[in-house]
C-alpha positions as CSV (number, residue, x, y, z in Angstrom):
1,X,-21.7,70.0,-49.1
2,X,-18.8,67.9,-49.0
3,X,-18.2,64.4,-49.4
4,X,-16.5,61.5,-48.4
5,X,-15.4,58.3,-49.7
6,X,-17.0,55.5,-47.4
7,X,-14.4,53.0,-46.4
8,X,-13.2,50.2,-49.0
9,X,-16.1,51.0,-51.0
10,X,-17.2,53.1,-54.2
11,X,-19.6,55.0,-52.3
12,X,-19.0,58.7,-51.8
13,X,-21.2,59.8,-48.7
14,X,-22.4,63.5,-48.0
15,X,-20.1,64.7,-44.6
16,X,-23.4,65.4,-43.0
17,X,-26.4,62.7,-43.7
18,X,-30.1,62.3,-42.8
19,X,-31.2,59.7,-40.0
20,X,-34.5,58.7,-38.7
21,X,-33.9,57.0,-35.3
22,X,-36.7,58.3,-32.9
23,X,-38.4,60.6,-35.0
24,X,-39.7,59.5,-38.9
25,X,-42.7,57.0,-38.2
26,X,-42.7,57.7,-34.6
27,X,-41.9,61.3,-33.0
28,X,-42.3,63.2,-36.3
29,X,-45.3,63.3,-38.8
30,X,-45.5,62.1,-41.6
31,X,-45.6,65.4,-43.5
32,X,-42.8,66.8,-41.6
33,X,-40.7,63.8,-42.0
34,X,-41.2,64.0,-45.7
35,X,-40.6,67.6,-45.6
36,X,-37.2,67.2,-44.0
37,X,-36.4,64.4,-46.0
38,X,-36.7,66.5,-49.6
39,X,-34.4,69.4,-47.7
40,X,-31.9,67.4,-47.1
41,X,-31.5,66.5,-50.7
42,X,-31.5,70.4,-52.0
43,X,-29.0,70.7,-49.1
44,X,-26.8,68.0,-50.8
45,X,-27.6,65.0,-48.4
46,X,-27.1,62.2,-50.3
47,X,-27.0,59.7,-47.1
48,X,-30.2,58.3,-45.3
49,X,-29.6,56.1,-42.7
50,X,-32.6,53.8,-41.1
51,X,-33.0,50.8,-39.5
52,X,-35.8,48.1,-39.5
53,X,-36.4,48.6,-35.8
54,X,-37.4,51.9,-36.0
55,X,-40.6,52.2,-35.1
56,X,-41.1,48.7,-36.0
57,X,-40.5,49.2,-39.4
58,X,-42.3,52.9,-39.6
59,X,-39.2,54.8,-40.3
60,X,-39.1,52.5,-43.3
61,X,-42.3,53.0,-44.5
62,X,-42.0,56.9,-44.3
63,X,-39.0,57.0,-46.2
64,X,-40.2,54.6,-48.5
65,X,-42.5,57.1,-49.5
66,X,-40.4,60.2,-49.4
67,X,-38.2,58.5,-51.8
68,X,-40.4,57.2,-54.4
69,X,-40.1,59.5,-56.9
70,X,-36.8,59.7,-56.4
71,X,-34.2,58.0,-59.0
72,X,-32.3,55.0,-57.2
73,X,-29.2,56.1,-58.4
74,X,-29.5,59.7,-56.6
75,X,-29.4,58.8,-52.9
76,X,-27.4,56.4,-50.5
77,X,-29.7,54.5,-48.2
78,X,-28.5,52.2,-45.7
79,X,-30.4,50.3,-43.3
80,X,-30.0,47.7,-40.5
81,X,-30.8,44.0,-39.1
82,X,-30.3,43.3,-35.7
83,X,-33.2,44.4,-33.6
84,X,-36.3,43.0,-32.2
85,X,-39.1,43.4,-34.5
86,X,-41.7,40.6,-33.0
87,X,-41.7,38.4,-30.4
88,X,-39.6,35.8,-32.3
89,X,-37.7,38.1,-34.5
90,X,-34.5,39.3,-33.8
91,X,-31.0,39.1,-33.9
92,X,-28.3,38.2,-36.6
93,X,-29.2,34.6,-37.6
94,X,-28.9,33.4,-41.2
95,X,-32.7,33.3,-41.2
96,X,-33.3,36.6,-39.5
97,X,-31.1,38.3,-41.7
98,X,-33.2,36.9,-45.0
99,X,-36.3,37.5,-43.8
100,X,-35.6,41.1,-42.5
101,X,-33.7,42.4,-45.6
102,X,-36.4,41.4,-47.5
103,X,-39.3,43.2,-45.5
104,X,-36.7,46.4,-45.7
105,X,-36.6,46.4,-49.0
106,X,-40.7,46.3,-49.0
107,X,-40.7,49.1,-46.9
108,X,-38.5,51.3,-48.4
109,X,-39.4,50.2,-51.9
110,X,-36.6,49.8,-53.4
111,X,-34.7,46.2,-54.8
112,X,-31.6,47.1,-52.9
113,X,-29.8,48.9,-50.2
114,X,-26.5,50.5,-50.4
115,X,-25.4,50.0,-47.1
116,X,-26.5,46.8,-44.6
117,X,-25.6,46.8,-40.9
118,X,-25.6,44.6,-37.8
119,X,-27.4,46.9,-35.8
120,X,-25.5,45.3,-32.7
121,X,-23.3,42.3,-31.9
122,X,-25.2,39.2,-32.0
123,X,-24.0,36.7,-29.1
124,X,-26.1,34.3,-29.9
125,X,-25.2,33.7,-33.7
126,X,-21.8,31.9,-35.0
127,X,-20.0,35.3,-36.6
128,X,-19.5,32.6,-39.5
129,X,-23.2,32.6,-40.0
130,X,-23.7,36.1,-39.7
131,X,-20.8,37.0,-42.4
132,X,-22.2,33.9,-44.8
133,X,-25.5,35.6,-44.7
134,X,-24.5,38.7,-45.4
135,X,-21.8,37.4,-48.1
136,X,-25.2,35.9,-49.7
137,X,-27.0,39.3,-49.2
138,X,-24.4,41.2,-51.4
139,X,-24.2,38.2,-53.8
140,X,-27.5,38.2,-54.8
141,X,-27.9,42.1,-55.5
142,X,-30.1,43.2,-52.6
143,X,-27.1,45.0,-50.9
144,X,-24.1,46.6,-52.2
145,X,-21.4,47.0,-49.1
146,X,-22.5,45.8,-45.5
147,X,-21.5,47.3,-42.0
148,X,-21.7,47.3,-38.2
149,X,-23.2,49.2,-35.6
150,X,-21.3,49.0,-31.8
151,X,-19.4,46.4,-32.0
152,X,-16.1,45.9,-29.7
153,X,-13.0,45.4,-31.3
154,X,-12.4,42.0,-31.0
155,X,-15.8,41.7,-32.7
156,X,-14.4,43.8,-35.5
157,X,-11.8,41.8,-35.4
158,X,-12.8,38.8,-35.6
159,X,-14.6,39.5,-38.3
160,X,-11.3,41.3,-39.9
161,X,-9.8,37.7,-39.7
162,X,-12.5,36.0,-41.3
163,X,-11.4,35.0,-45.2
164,X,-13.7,34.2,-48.1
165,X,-16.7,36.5,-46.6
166,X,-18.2,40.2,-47.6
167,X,-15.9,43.0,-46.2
168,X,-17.1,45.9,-43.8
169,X,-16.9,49.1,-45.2
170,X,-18.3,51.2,-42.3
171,X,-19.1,51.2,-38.3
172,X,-21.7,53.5,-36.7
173,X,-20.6,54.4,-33.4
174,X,-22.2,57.1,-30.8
175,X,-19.3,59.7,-31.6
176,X,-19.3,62.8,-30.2
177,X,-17.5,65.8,-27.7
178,X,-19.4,64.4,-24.6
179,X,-18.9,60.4,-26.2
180,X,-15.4,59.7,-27.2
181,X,-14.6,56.1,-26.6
182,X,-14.3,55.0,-30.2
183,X,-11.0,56.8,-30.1
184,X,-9.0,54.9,-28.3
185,X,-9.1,51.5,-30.3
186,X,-12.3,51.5,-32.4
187,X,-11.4,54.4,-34.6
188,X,-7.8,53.2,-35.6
189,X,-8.8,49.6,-36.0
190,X,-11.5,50.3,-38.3
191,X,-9.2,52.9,-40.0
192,X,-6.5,50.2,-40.8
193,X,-8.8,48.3,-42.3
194,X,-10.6,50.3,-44.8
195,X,-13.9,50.9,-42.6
196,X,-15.0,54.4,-41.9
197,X,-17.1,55.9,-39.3
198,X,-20.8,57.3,-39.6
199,X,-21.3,58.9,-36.7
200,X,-24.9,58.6,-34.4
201,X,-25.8,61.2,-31.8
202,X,-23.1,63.7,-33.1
203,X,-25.0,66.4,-31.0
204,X,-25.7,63.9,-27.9
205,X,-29.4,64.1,-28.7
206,X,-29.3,67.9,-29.5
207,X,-27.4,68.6,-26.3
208,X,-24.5,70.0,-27.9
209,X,-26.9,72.7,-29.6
210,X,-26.8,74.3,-26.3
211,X,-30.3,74.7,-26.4
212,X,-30.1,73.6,-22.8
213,X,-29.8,75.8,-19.6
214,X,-28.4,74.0,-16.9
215,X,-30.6,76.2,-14.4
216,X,-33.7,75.9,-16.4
217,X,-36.1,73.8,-17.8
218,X,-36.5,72.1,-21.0
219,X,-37.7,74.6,-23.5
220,X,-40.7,73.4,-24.9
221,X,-41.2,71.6,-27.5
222,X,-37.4,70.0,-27.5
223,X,-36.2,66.4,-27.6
224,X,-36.0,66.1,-24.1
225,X,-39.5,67.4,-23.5
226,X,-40.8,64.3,-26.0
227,X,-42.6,61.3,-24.4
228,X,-41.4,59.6,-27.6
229,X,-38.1,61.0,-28.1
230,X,-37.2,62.0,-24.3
231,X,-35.7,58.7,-22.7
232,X,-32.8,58.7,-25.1
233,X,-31.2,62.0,-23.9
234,X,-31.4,61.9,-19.9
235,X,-27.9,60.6,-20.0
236,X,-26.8,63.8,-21.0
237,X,-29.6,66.2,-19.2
238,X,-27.7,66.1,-16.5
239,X,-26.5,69.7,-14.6
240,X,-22.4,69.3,-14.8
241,X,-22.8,68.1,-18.6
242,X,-24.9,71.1,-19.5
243,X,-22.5,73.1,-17.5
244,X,-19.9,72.0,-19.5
245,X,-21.7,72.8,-23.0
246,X,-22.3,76.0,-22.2
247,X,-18.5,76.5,-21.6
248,X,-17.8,75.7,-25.3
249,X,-20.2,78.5,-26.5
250,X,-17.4,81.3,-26.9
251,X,-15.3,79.1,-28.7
252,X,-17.9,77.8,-31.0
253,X,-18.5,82.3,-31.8
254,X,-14.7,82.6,-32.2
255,X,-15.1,80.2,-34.8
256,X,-18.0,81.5,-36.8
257,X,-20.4,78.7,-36.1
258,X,-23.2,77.5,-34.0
259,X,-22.7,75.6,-31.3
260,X,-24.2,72.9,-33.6
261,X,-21.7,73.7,-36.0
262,X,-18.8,73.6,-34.4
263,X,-19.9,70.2,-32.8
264,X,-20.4,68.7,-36.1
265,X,-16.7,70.4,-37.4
266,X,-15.0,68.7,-34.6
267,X,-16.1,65.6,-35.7
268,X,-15.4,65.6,-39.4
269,X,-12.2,66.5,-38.0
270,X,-11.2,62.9,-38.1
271,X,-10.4,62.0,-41.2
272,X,-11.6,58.3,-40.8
273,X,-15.3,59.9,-40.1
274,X,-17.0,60.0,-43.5
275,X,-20.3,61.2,-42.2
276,X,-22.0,62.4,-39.2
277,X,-25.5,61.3,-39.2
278,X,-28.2,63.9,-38.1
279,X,-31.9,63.8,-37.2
280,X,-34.3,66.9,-38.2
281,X,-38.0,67.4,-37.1
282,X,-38.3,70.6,-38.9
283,X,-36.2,71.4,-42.3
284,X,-34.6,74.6,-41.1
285,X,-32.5,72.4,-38.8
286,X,-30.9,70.8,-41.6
287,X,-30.3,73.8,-43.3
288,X,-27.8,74.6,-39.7
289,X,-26.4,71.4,-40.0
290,X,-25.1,71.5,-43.0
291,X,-22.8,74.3,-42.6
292,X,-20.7,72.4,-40.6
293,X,-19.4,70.6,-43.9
294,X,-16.0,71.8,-45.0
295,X,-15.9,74.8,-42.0
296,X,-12.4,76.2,-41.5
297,X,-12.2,75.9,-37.7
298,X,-8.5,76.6,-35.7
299,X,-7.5,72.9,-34.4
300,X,-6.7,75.1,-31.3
301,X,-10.4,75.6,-30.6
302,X,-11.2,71.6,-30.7
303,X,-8.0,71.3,-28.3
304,X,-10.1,74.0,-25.9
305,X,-13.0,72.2,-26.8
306,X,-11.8,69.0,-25.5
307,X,-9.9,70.1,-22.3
308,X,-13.3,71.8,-20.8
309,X,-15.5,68.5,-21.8
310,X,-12.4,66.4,-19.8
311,X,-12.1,68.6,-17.0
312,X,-15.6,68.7,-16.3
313,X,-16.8,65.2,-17.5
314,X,-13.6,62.8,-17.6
315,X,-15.6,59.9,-17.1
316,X,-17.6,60.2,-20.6
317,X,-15.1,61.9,-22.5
């Protein structure tokens, strides 16, 4: 495993890290989720990524658990604030953001998190609030560095402009060969200003896997067969995008690697990517995954890579 140092900060993140968005707490057991979770650290994951909306707080509580034997001081965690967690909870207000981090912290058991992000932009919060809270948040121990998830550039830079408050350190865009948007301003921004990217749905939901036949069903089993997991993926279940996929499968065997692999290469790529953030219902995925971490791949195989995704999808690419 290799790693990378995370924006402005004195954090050094695995390339490939462990997240639980639609599956710890909610599509995954409890077993298997712990199971995965102690893999990825004999792997050399040292990044878990979470959020309090997750399952209404039981991706927390899982991972609580699978880290409580755990020395503090072994593992990056990162969490984030933003999403609805009851009828009258939600967003990025002073007083959201105090009571949430708190109740993270219970759930994951720990007095701190590494990492704190706005899970989204929150248009109905001053950013001056938002940045005071989270200045307080760092302040007073409970976090060390704080970041963003999807925000627009003149978010992010409006925050950039913003003096005596907490620096970001990291955004968490969708990022992948089928989702390349944070290219064309979001990327070099964020590079400029000493914020990296951790990548979500580097695989496009396990799409890029090629798991998928365009002129078949899903096998069973998959994400896309999941009545938990399912609705996040039909965006990319659709017959010219798996088309497209399974164009890049003799480039991904030229290069050695899965299709998986090669998805994940092309990402860390970019040298403003520190991580690429994975899910895993089963163990042996991660052990895949993390072969993608310091591959050798010919940039003249991303450049093929990218001219069949644009020629066959130039809308999402």
């Amino acid at each position: 495993m290799k790693y990378r140092k995370l924006g402005a900060s004195d954090l050094n993140v695995s390339e490939i890290s462990l997240g639980s968005w639609l599956t710890y707490g909610v599509g995954v057991e409890k077993d298997k989720a712990i199971a995965c979770v102690n893999r990825a650290f004999e792997l050399g994951i040292n990044f878990i990524d979470t959020a309090n909306v997750y399952g209404r707080g039981a991706a927390e509580t899982v991972l609580g658990e699978a880290l409580a034997s755990r020395p503090r001081n072994s593992y990056i965690l990162a969490t984030k604030v933003f999403g609805q967690m009851s009828s009258t909870d939600q967003g990025l207000s002073r007083a959201q953001i105090e009571k949430q981090l708190d109740a993270s912290l219970k759930r994951l058991r720990v007095d701190y998190v590494d990492l704190y992000q706005c899970h989204r932009y929150d248009t109905n919060t001053p950013l001056a609030e938002t940045m005071e809270a989270l200045t307080r948040a760092v302040k007073s121990g409970k976090v060390r560095y704080i970041g963003f998830s999807e925000w627009s550039p003149q978010n992010i830079e409006d925050a950039i402009a913003m003096r005596i408050v907490e620096r970001f350190v990291s955004s968490q865009p969708q990022y992948s060969l089928l989702w390349r948007r944070p290219e064309a301003k979001v990327i070099p921004l964020c590079a400029r200003n000493g914020i990296s990217q951790i990548v979500w749905s580097p695989l496009a939901q396990g799409v890029l896997t090629g798991k998928y036949n365009p002129s078949a069903p899903p096998p069973p089993g998959t994400r896309a067969t999941s009545d938990n997991m399912g609705g996040a993926i039909t965006r990319w279940m659709e017959k010219p995008v798996l088309e497209a996929v399974q164009k890049l499968k003799p480039l991904a065997q030229e290069a050695n690697l899965t299709m998986g692999q090669f998805a994940l290469a092309w990402l860390l790529r970019e040298p403003n990517v520190a991580s690429a953030i994975v899910g895993a219902s089963r163990p042996d995925q991660l052990d895949e995954n993390v072969k993608a971490s310091g591959a050798k791949v010919d940039p003249g195989l991303f450049s093929r890579a990218e001219a069949i995704v644009a020629e066959a999808l130039p809308r999402r690419a």
